[in-house]
Steps between C-alpha positions, in 0.01 A plus 500: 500500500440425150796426220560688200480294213735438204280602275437862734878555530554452141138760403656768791805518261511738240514330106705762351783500720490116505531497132806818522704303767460218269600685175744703661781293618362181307533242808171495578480781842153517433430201620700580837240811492197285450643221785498261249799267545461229260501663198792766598774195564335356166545821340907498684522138339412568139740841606747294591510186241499797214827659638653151522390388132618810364851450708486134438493595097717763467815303659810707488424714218350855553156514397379694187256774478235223341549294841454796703216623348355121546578503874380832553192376308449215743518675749219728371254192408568370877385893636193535247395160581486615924320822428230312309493206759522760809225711329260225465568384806380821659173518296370183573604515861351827520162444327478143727568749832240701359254238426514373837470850669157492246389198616533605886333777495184354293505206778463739833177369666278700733281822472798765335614334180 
């Protein structure tokens, strides 16, 4: 019985709903699509610490339009950034997959090539 590798799992996956899942809610569910753990609770920190800053600064006061339109814009960045990440991701673990796939069928010895 032979394991599927990390790099399989993540090439099986599809890149555009990776990316979508990411952009979507903007907490990084792409990367629960793609099985990828580390970067998702990264993604959930930087999430996270950005909610708290913003609450952190505000204090008591009720924020302005300006300082919702900046936390709404971090927010964004953190989402763009996943897509790109989860995207490339996907290509290079998908071109590797198929590299590999290349190689083993150019290496079969014996009279049917």
């Amino acid at each position: 019985m032979s394991y599927i590798s990390r790099d399989e799992i993540l090439a099986s996956s599809k890149g555009w709903i990776a990316s979508f899942l990411n952009f979507l809610p903007g907490l990084g569910s792409g990367y629960l699509y793609q099985r990828r753990w580390k970067p998702y609770f990264f993604t959930i920190t930087a999430s996270a610490t950005w909610f708290a800053l913003g609450i952190f600064l505000q204090g008591d006061k009720e924020p302005s339009q300006n300082e919702q339109i900046i936390g709404i814009s971090g927010l964004f960045f953190i989402s763009i950034v996943t897509i790109v990440e989860a995207n490339l991701a996907f290509k290079k673990a998908s071109n590797k997959t198929k590299s590999e796939k290349e190689k083993m069928s150019t290496d079969k010895k014996g009279w049917f090539k």
